[in-house]
C-alpha positions as a Markdown table, in Angstrom:
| # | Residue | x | y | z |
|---|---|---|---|---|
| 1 | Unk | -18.9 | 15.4 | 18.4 |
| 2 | Unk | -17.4 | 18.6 | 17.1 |
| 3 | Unk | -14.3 | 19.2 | 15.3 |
| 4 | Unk | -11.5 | 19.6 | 18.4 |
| 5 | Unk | -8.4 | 19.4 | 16.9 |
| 6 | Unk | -6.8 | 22.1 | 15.0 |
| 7 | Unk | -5.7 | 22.1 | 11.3 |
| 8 | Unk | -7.8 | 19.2 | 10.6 |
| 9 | Unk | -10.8 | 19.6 | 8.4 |
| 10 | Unk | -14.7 | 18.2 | 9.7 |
| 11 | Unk | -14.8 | 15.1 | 7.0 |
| 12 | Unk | -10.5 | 13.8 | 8.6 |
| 13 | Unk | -11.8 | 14.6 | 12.0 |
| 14 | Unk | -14.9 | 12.4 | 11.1 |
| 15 | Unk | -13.2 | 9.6 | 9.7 |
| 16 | Unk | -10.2 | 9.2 | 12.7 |
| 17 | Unk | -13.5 | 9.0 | 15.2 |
| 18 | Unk | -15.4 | 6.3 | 13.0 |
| 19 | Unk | -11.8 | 4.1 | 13.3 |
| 20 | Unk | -11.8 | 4.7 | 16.8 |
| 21 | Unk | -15.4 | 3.7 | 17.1 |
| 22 | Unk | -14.3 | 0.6 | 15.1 |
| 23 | Unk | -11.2 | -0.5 | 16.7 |
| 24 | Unk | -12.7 | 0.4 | 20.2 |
| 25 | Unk | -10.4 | 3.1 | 21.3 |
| 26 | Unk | -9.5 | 6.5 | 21.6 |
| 27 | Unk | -9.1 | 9.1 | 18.5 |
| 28 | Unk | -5.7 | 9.7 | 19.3 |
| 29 | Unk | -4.9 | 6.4 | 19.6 |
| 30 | Unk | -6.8 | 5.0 | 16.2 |
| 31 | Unk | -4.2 | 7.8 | 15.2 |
| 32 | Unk | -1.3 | 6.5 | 17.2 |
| 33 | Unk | -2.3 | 2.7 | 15.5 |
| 34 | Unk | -2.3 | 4.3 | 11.9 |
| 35 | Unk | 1.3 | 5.8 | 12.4 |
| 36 | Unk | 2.7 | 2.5 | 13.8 |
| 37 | Unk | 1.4 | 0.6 | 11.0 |
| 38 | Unk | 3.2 | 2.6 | 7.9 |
| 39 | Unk | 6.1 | 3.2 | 9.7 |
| 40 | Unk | 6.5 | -0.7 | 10.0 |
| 41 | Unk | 9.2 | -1.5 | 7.3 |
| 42 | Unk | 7.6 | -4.5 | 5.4 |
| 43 | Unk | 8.8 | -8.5 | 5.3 |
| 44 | Unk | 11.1 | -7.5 | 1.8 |
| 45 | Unk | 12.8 | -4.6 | 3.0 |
| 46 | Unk | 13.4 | -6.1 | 6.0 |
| 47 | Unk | 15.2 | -9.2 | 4.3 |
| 48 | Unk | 16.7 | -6.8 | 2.4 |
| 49 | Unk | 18.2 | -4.6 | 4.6 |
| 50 | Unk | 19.1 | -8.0 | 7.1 |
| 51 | Unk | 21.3 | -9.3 | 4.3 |
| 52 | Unk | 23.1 | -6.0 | 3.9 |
| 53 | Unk | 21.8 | -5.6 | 0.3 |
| 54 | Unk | 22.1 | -1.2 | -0.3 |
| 55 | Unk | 18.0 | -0.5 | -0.4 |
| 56 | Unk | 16.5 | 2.2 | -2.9 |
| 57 | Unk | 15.6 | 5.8 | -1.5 |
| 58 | Unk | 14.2 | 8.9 | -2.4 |
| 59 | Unk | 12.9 | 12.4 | -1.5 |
| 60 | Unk | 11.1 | 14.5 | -3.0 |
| 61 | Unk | 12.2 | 18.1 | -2.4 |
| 62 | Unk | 11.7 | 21.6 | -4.3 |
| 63 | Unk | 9.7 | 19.7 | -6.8 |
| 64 | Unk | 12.6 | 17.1 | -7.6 |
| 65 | Unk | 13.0 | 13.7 | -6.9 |
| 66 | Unk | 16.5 | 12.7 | -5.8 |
| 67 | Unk | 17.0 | 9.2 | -6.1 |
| 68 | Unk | 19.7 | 6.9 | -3.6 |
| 69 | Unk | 21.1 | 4.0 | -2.0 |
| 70 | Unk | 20.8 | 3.8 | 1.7 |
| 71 | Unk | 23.6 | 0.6 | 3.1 |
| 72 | Unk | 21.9 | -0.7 | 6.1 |
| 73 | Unk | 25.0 | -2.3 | 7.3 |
| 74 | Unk | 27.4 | 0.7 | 6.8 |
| 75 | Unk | 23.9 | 3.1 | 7.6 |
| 76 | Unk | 25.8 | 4.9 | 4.6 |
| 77 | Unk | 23.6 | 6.8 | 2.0 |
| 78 | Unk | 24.5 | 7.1 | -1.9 |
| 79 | Unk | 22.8 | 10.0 | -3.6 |
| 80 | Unk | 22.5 | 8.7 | -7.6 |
| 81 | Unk | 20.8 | 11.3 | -9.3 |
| 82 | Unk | 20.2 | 15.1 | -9.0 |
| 83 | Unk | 22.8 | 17.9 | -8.5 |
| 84 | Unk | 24.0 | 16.7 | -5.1 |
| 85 | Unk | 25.1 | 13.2 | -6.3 |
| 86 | Unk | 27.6 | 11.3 | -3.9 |
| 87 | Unk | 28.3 | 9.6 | -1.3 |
| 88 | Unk | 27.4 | 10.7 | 2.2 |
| 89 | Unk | 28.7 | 9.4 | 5.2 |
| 90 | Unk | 24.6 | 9.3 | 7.2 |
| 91 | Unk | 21.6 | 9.7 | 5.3 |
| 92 | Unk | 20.8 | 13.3 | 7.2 |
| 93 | Unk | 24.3 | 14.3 | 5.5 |
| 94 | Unk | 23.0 | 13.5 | 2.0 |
| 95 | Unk | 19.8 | 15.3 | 3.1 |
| 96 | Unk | 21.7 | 18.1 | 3.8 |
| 97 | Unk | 23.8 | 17.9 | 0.5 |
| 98 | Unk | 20.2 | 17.6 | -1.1 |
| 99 | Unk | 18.6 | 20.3 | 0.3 |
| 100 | Unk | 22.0 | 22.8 | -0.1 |
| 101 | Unk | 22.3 | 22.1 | -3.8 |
| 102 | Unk | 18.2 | 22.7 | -4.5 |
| 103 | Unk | 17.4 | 25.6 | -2.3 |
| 104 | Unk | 20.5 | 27.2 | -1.5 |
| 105 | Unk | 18.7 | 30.0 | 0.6 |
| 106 | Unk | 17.7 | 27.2 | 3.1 |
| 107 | Unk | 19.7 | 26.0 | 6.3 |
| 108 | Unk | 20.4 | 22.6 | 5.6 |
| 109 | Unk | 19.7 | 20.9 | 8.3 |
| 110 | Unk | 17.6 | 18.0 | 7.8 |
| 111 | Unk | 16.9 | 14.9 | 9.6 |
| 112 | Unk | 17.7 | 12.3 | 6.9 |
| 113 | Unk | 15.9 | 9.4 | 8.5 |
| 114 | Unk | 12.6 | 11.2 | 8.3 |
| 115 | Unk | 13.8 | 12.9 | 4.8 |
| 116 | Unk | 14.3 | 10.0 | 2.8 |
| 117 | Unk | 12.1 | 7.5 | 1.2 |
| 118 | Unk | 11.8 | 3.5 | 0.8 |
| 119 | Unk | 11.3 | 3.6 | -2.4 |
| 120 | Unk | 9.5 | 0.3 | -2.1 |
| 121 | Unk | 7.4 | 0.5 | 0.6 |
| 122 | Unk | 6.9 | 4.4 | 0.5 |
| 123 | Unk | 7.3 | 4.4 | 4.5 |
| 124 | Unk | 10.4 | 6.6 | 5.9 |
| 125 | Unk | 13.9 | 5.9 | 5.7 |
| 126 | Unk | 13.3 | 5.7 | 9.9 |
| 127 | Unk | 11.9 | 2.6 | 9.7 |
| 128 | Unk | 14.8 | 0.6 | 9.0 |
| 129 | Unk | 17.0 | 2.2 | 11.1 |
| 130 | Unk | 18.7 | 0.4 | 13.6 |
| 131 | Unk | 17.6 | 0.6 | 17.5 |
């Protein structure tokens, strides 16, 4: 099978078919399945983030990591380190604050729930994010 989809290089392309083969389905759904797994917020974030406990965040932008708190009860975001430290009313505000205070020259807007981290997990910010 030849390489179909573009941007993706032969030995990626190979590997999302040999899942496919595996799980008995479609390349773009072994993709699909891959996705839905890491964007699953684990069993201690969740706890964390049921309880109301603040959960640690961060982004990498510019070549800087910003650290922060995201409340999952008050879906408020604290920015603790980095040049655009405070406290944001949502976290794509803080992402915006973030972004203005690094790169200047860039608009700002930023989806924070697909900026930030987990800092535990490693998955999105998006994950916990209420439905």
């Amino acid at each position: 099978m030849s390489n179909s989809i573009d941007g993706v290089d032969d030995v990626t392309f190979t590997q999302v078919n040999l899942l496919a083969r595996a799980w008995n389905v479609s390349p773009a759904d072994a993709v699909r399945k891959l996705i839905e797994h890491f964007q699953r917020p684990d069993a201690v974030t969740q706890a964390a983030s049921a309880k109301g406990e603040r959960v640690a965040v961060h982004a990498l932008y510019g070549g800087v990591r910003i650290e922060g708190e995201y409340d999952p009860v008050t879906q408020t975001l604290t920015v603790t380190t980095g040049p655009a430290a405070g406290d944001y009313r949502t976290p794509s505000g803080a992402a915006s604050a973030v972004l203005q205070a690094v790169n200047p020259q860039v608009k700002p807007n930023r989806n924070g729930w697909s900026f930030w981290v987990v800092t535990e997990t490693g998955g999105l910010l998006q994950t916990l994010r209420p439905s």
